[in-house]
C-alpha positions in Angstrom: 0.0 0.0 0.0 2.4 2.6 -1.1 1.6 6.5 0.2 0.3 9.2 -1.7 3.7 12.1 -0.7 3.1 15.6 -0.6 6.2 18.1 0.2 6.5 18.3 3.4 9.2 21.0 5.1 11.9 19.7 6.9 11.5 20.2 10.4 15.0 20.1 11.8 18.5 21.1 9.9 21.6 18.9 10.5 24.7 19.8 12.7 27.6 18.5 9.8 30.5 17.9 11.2 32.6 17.4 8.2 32.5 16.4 5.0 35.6 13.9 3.5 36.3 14.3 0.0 39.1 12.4 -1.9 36.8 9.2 -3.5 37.0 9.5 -7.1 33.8 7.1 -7.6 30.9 6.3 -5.5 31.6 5.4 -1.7 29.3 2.6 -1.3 29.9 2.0 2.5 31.6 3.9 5.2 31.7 3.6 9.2 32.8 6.0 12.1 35.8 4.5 13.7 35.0 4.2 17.9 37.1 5.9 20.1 38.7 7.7 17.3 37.8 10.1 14.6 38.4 8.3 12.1 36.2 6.8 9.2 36.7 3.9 7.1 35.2 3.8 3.7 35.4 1.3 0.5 34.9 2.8 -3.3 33.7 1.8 -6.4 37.0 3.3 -7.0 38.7 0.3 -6.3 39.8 1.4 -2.9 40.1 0.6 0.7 40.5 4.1 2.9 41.2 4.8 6.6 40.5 8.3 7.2 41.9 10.0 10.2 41.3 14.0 11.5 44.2 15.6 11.4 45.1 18.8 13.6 44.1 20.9 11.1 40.4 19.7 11.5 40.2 17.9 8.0 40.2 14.0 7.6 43.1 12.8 5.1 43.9 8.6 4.5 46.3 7.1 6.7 45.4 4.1 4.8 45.1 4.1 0.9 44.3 0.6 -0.1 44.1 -0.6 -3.7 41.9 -3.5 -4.6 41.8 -5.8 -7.4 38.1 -4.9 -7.8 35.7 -2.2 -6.8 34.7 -2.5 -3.2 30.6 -3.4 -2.8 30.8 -3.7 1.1 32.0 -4.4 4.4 31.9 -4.8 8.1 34.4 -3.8 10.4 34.6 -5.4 13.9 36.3 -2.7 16.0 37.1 -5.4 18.7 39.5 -7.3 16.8 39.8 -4.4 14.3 39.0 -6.3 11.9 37.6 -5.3 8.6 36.1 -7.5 5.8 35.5 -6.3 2.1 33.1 -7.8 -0.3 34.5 -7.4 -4.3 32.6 -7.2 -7.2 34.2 -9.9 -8.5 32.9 -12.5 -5.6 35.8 -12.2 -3.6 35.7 -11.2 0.5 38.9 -10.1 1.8 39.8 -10.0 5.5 42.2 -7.1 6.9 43.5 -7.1 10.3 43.8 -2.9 10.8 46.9 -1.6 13.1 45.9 -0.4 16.8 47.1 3.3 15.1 44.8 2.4 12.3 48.2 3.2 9.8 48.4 -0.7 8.8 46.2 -3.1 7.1 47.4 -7.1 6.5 45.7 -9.3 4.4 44.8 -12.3 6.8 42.1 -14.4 4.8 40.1 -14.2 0.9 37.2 -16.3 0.4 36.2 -17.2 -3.4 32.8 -16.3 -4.4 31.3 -16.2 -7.8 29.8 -13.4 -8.6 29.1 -9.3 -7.4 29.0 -9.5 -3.5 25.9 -7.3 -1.8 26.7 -7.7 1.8 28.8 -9.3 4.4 28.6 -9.8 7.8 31.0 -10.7 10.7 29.8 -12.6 13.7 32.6 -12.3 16.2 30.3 -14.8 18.8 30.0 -17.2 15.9 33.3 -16.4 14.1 30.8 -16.8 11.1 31.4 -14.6 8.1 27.9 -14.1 6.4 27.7 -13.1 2.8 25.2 -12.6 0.4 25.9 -12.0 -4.0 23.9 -11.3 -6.7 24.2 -15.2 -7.6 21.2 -15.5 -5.3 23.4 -16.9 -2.6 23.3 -16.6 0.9 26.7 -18.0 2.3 28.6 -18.5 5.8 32.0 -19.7 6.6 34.1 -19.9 9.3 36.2 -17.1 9.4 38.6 -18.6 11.5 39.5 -21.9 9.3 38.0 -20.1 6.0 36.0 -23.2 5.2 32.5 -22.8 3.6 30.3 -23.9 6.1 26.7 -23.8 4.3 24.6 -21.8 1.8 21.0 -21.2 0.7 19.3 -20.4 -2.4 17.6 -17.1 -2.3 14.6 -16.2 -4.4 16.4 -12.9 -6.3 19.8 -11.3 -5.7 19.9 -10.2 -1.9 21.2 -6.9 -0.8 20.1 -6.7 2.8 21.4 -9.2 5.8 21.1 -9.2 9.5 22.2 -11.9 12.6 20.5 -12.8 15.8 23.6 -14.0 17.7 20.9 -15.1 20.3 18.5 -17.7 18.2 21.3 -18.0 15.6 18.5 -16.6 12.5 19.5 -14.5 9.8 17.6 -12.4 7.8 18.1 -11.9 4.5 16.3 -9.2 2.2 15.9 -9.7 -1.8 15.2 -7.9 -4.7 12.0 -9.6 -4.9 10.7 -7.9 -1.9 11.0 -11.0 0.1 12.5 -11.4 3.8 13.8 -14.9 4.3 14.5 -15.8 7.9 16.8 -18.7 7.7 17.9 -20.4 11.1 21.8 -21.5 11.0 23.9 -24.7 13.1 27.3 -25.2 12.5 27.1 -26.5 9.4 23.4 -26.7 7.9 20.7 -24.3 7.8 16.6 -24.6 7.6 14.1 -22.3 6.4 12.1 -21.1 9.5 9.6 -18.6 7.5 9.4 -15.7 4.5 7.5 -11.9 5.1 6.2 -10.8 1.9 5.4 -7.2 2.2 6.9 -4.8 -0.1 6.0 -3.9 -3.8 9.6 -3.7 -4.8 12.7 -5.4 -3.6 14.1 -5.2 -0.4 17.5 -2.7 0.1 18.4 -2.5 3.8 17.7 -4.3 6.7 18.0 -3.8 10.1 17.6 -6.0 13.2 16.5 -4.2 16.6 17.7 -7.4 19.3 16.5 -6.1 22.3 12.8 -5.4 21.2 13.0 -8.0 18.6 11.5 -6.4 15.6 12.7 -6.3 12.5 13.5 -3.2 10.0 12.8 -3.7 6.1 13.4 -0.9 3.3 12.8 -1.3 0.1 12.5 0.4 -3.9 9.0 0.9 -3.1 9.6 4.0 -1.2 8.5 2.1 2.1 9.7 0.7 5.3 7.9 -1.9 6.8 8.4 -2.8 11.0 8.0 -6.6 11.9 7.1 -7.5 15.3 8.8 -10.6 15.6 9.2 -11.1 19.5 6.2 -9.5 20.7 3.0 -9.4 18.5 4.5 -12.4 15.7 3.0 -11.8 12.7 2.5 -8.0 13.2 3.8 -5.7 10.0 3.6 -1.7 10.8 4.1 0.2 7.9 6.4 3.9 7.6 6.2 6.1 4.9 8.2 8.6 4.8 10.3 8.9 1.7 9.4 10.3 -1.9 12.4 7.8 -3.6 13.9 4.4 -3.0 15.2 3.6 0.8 18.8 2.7 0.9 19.9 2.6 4.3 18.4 2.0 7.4 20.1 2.2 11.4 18.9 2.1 15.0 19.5 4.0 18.1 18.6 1.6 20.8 19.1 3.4 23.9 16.3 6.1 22.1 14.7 3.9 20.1 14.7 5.6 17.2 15.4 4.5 13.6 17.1 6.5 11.0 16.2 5.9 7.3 18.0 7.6 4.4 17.0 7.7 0.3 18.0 7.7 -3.0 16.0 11.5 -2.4 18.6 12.2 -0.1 16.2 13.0 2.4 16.8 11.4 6.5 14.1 10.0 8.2 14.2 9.9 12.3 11.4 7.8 13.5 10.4 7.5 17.2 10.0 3.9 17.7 9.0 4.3 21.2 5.0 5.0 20.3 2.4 2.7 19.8 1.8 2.3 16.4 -1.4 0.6 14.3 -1.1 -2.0 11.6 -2.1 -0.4 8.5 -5.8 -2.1 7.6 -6.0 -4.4 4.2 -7.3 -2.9 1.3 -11.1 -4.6 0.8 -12.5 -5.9 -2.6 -15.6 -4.6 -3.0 -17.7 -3.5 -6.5 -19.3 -0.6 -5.1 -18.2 2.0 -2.9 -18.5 1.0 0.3 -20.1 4.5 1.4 -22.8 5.5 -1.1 -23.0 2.2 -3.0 -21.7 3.7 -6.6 -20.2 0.9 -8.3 -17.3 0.8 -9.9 -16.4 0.9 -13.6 -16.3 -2.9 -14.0 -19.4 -3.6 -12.6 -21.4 -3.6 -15.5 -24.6 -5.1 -14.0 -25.4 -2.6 -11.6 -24.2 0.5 -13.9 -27.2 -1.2 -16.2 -29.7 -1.6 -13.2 -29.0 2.1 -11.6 -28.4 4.0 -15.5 -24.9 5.3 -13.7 -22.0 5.6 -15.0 -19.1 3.7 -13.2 -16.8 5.3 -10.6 -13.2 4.9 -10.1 -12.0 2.5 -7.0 -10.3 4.1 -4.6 -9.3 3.3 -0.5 -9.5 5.2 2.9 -5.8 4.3 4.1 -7.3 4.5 7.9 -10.3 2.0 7.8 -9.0 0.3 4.4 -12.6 0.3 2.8 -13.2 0.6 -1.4 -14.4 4.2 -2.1 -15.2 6.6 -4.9 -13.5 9.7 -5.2 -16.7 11.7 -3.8 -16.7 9.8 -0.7 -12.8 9.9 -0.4 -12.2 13.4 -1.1 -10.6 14.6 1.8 -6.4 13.9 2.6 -4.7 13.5 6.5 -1.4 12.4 7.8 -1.9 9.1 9.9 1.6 9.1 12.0 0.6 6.5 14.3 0.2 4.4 10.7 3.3 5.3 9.4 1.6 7.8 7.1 3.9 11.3 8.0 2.6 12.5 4.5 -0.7 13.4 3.7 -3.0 10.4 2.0 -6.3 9.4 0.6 -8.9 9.0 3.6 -12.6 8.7 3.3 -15.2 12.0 4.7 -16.2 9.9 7.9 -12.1 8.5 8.7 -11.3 12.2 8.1 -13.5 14.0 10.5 -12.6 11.1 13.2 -8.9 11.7 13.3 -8.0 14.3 16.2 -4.8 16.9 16.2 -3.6 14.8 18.4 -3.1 11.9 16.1 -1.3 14.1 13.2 1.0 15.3 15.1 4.6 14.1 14.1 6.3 11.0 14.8 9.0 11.3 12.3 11.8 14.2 11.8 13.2 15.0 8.5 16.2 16.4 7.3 17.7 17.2 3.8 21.4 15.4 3.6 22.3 17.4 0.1 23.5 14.6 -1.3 22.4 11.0 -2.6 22.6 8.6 0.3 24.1 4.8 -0.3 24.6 4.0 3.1 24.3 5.5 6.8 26.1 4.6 10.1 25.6 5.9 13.4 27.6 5.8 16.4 25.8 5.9 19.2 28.3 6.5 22.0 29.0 10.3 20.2 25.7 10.4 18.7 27.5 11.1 15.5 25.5 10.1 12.0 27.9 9.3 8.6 26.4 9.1 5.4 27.8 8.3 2.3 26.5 9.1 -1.3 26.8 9.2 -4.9 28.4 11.8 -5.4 31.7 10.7 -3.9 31.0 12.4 -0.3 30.9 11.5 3.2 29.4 13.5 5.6 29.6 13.4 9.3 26.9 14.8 11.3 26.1 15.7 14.6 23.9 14.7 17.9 21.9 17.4 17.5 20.5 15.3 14.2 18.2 13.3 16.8 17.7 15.3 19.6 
């Protein structure tokens, strides 16, 4: 059920930090380095970078890695400092980084076939999770290298998450599937799929402590599931006018940030009870003043009317014409933060009190690929097509 946007001013403007120049292609993942500032960023460019602040207040490389292949992703354990890089070309190589964050040694590769998406370490499993755009979901043990398993995935997957706790990972797909997969030591089984989206699935993130799962997808949506407390329950947010490419969670606020191909950043406050959005009902007349509908042909004939267009109430979910429909209100508590179609009786129900805002949005000026935030400075990173990283301040989500 995809939302009806209308512009909408931002209501908050960014603290930035810095911005770090110096990519000469896209920077298609970057972290904040903890207990240093310092970011770490991998290219299309072909590069690995280390990026420290120097004293004049700019960040230059203390790394400049060159790989054989552009750089898709990576995740960077800063316990062991370790930092692994998915290639293009299938390949995931392991780095073991210098405590001064000046060195990086080549400790492992692991053969792949094709384009990497994501990849994941587990330091409790010492599981390296990986997903390409062979369809493939693949673990191995990062301390032996050995393959340990795999699963077929319906579409190329682009969005993986662990549960170090039950052991399931998620995995997201350009089909707009969610597969939840639960992994042993060296075998996995298929515990369930969410199907939810209209287009595929391009981040995910995992909330352990409340249990609920984050989805965003090409369908300009983001989709909560409820999987430790109400199972089954699926809250939609809509809050973006393009595709969602990044998602991350502040748990001690409990608030997810979102960021788009619209470059726009989303700050929900997950700490409000929110309402399943209501299926959409069949009907073939409006289920208010009992027009029908263009393709009911019978009744048009009986009553001499001409056919009305189908339209429905995003609040109760009930098939309406356009008469009966003609009035537009955000639905927060829904996920709606933009305005959308309601019907005349939904509309005069819904109090101030239930517009008001649970979502604060910011413009980033640039095309986001990825977002990171580090909680223990309150600091956001974003990355973007046009070759820039930005780091931003607290004052983002306060």
């Amino acid at each position: 059920m995809a939302a009806e946007p209308q512009p909408k001013a931002l209501t908050r403007k960014p603290l930035l930090l810095n911005k770090v120049e110096g990519s000469q292609d896209v920077v298609n993942m970057a972290a904040i380095v903890p207990k240093e500032d310092g970011v770490i960023s991998v290219s299309e460019d072909r590069t690995v970078r280390v990026w420290l602040k120097r004293d004049s207040g700019q960040y230059w490389p203390s790394i400049y890695h060159a790989m054989p292949s552009p750089c898709s992703c990576m995740s960077f354990n800063p316990e062991t400092r370790r930092l692994s890089i998915g290639l293009d070309n299938g390949t995931i190589s392991e780095f073991i980084l210098s405590e001064d964050y000046n060195k990086m040694t080549l400790v492992k590769s692991y053969q792949g076939k094709n384009y990497i998406m994501m990849v994941l370490f587990v330091l409790e499993m010492e599981w390296l999770l990986s997903t390409g755009q062979d369809k493939h979901f693949t673990w191995h043990c990062s301390e032996s290298g050995q393959r340990l398993g795999g699963y077929r995935t319906s579409a190329g997957a682009c969005g993986l998450q662990f549960d170090v706790e039950t052991r399931h990972v998620f995995v997201g797909d350009h089909s707009g599937q969610v597969t939840i997969l639960k992994l042993e030591q060296e075998s996995c089984s298929l515990v369930t799929t969410f199907k939810g989206h209209t287009g595929g699935v391009t981040a995910l993130c995992w909330d352990p402590i409340q249990r609920v799962l984050f989805s965003g997808s090409s369908d300009h949506s983001i989709i909560m599931w409820d999987i430790g407390g109400r199972k089954g329950t699926a809250i939609e947010l809509q809050g973006h006018n393009d595709k969602v490419q990044s998602l991350s969670y502040a748990h001690h606020t409990r608030q997810l940030i979102s960021c788009g191909a619209d470059g726009g950043i989303v700050v929900w406050n997950m700490d409000v009870e929110r309402q399943e959005t209501p299926e959409w009902l069949d009907s073939d007349s409006c289920q208010k003043c009992d027009q029908p509908f263009f393709w009911n042909f019978k009744q048009m004939w009986d009553s001499k009317k001409i056919g009305l267009r189908q339209h429905h109430c995003r609040k109760c979910g009930k098939a309406v014409c356009g008469k009966c429909s003609s009035k537009r209100s955000s639905i927060p508590l829904m996920g709606f933060e933009f305005e959308v179609r309601v019907c005349d009786s939904c509309h005069e129900s819904i109090t101030d009190e239930e517009r008001a805002p649970t979502a604060t949005f910011h413009d980033s000026k640039h095309n986001i690929v990825h977002v990171h935030f580090d909680a223990t400075r309150g600091w956001l990173l974003t990355s973007g097509t046009d070759k820039v990283i930005k780091v931003g301040k607290r004052r983002l989500l306060s």
